[in-house]
N, C-alpha and C positions, 0 to 999 in steps of 0.2 A: 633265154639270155636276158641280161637283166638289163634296165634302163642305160647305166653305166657304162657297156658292153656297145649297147647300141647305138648311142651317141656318138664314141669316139672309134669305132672300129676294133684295131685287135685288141686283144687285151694280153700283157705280158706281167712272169714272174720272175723275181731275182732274189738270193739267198743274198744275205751280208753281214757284216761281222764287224764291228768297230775297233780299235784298238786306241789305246789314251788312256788318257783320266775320266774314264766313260761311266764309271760306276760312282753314287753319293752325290753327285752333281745335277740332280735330276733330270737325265740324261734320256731314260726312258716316258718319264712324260712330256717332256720336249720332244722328244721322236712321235707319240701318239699325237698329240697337238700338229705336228706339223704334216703329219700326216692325213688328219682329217681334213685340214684347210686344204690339201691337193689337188685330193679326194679320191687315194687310195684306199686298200685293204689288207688286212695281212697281223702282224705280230711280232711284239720285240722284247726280252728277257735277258737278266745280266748273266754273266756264263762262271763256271766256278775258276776261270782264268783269267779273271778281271776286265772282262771283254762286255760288248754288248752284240746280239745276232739277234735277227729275226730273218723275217721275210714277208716283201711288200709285192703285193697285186693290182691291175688296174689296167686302166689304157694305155697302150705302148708309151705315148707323149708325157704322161705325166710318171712313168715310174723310170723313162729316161730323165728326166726331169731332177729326179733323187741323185743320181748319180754320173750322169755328163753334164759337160759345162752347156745347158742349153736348154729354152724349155720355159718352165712360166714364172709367175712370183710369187715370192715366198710374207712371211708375216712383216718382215721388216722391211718391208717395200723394195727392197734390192732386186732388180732383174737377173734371173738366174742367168743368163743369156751371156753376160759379161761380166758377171760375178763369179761367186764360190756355188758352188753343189752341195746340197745339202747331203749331209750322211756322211760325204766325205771329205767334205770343210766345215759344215758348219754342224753346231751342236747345242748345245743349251750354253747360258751366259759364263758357268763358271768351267765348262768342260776344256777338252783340249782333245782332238784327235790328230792321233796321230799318223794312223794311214787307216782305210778302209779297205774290206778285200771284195767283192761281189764274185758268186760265183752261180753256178746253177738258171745261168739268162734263159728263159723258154717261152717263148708261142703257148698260152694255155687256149680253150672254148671257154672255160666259165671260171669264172674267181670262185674261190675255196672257203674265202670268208666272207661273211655282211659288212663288218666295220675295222677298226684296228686297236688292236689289245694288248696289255703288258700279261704276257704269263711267267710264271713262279714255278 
C-alpha cells in the first residue's frame, strides 16, 4: 500500500465526464494542476463529443473532495466546504461546465496510477 493509502485510510475511484466549453480552454491542464495539488491520481482526455472524462483515485476525502460540496482547498484559496466542487463547477479560467456526470464510485486496495496524466 502506498504512503498515500496509508495516511488517509480508504482509498476510492470515480469515472467523470464534463460537459461545456471543456475543450480549447485548457481545461485538461487545469484538471492535472488541480489534481496534483489535492493529491490525487488518475487521468483526463478530451472525447470526440466534445466532452472531457477521465478518472481520479486517491483517499476517499479528497476525491469526495472533487465532486461534493465538501472537503479541502483548492488553488484559489476558496474553501471547498462552502463553495463550488471542482470538476463540477469549477474549471480553468476561460471554461464553462455545464453539468458533470460521475459514475463508476468504488472502494479500490490500491490506486492504478503513480500521478495524473492527459492522455491522447
Amino acid at each position: 500500500m502506498s504512503a498515500l493509502a496509508k495516511a488517509s485510510g480508504a482509498l476510492k475511484s470515480v469515472d467523470y465526464e464534463v460537459f461545456g466549453r471543456v475543450q480549447g480552454v485548457c481545461f485538461r491542464m487545469y484538471t492535472e494542476e488541480e489534481a496534483r495539488k489535492l493529491g490525487v491520481v488518475g487521468w483526463v482526455k478530451n472525447t470526440s463529443q466534445g466532452t472531457v472524462t477521465g478518472q481520479v483515485q486517491g483517499p476517499e476525502d479528497k476525491v469526495n473532495a472533487i465532486w461534493k460540496q465538501e472537503g479541502l482547498q483548492g488553488c484559489t484559496g476558496l474553501n471547498y466546504k462552502h463553495g463550488k466542487s471542482w470538476l463540477s463547477k469549477v474549471g480553468s479560467p476561460s471554461s464553462r461546465i455545464d453539468r458533470t456526470s460521475f459514475s463508476n464510485e468504488k472502494e479500490i486496495s490500491k490506486l492504478d496510477f503513480s500521478g495524473f496524466s492527459t492522455r491522447y
